[in-house]
C-alpha positions, -999 to +999 in steps of 0.1 A: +102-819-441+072-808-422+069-804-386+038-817-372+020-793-349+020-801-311-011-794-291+004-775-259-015-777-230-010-752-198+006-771-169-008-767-137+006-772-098+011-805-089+027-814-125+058-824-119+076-811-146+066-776-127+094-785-102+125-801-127+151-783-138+148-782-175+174-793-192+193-764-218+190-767-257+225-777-283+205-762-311+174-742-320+152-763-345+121-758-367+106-780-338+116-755-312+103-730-335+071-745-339+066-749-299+072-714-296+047-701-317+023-726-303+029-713-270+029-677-280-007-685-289-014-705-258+000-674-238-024-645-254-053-673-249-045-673-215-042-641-214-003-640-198+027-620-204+051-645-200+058-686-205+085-712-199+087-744-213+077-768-184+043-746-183+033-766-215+055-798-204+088-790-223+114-797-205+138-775-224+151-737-218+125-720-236+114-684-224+086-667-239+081-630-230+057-603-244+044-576-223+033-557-254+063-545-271+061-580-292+073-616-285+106-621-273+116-657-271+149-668-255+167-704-251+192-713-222+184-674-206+215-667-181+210-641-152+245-622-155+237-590-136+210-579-112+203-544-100+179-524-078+152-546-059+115-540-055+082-563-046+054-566-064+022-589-069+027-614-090+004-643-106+011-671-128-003-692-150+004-722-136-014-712-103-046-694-119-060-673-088-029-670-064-010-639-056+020-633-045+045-604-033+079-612-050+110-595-044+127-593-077+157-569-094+150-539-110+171-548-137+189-575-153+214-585-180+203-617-194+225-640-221+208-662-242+206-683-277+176-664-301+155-686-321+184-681-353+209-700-324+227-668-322+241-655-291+224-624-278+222-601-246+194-588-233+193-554-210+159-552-187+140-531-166+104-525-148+079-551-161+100-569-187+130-577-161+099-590-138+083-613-163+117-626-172+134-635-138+099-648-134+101-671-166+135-681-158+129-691-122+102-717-138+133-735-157+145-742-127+114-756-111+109-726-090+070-709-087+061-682-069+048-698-043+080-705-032+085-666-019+054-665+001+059-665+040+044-690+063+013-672+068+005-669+030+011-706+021-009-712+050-039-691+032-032-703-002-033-744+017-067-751+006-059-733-030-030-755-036-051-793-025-073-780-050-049-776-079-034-810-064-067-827-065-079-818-102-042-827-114-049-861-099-085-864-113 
């Protein structure tokens, strides 16, 4: 049986799927593989470090990660442990221009499926525990625009009708 390819499209705010909490995965399947290499390719196009599956309108708990050590690709990713905070700037694909100053943990301990449905944990630090908590929070229909203060989402108003608009047009 071949698996027919999918044309992923990024996902932009105002999509709805942005905001639902995706729903986990029984079992990996060529299918699941097939949408994870698509969107590995849509992420380097974009030029990201990190995707989720609602990004491309998947409603599954897909996390793709690579912040140049290769690809790491995770289903149904658990936060078990969080260590250490710090903020940092962070952007997203799904909000192409906007900024924000996240407060995130150092490190994590993430369980998860891999793409051969075994069970695997993950240990994280610096950049890859950012992107990840990052990824994760999108499978929950969280964005980052959800940690800036009143006075940023009041700068980023006119930003955010704008993405609203063109997802309407």
């Amino acid at each position: 049986m071949s698996i027919v390819p999918i044309k992923l499209n990024l996902r932009f705010y105002g999509d709805s799927i942005l905001r639902a909490r995706c729903k986990p995965v029984a079992r990996v399947t060529e299918k699941d593989n097939a949408i994870f290499s698509e969107m590995l390719e849509l992420m380097k196009l974009s030029g990201g470090v990190g995707l989720a599956g609602p990004q491309v309108g998947i409603n599954k708990q897909m996390v793709l990660v690579d912040i140049g050590q290769g690809p790491i690709m995770l289903i149904n990713p658990r936060i078990m442990k969080r260590s250490g905070s710090e903020h940092m700037e962070e952007g997203c694909l799904s909000l192409p221009g906007v900024y924000v100053s996240v407060k995130r943990a150092k490190s994590i301990i993430v369980n998860a499926v891999n793409t051969d449905n075994q069970k695997i944990t993950l240990n994280a630090s610096g950049l890859l525990a950012r992107v990840l908590q990052h990824e994760i929070d999108h499978l929950r229909g969280r964005m980052i625009i959800d940690y800036a203060g009143v006075i940023a989402k009041i700068k980023f108003r006119k930003k955010l009708k704008n993405f609203l608009a063109s997802s309407k047009a």
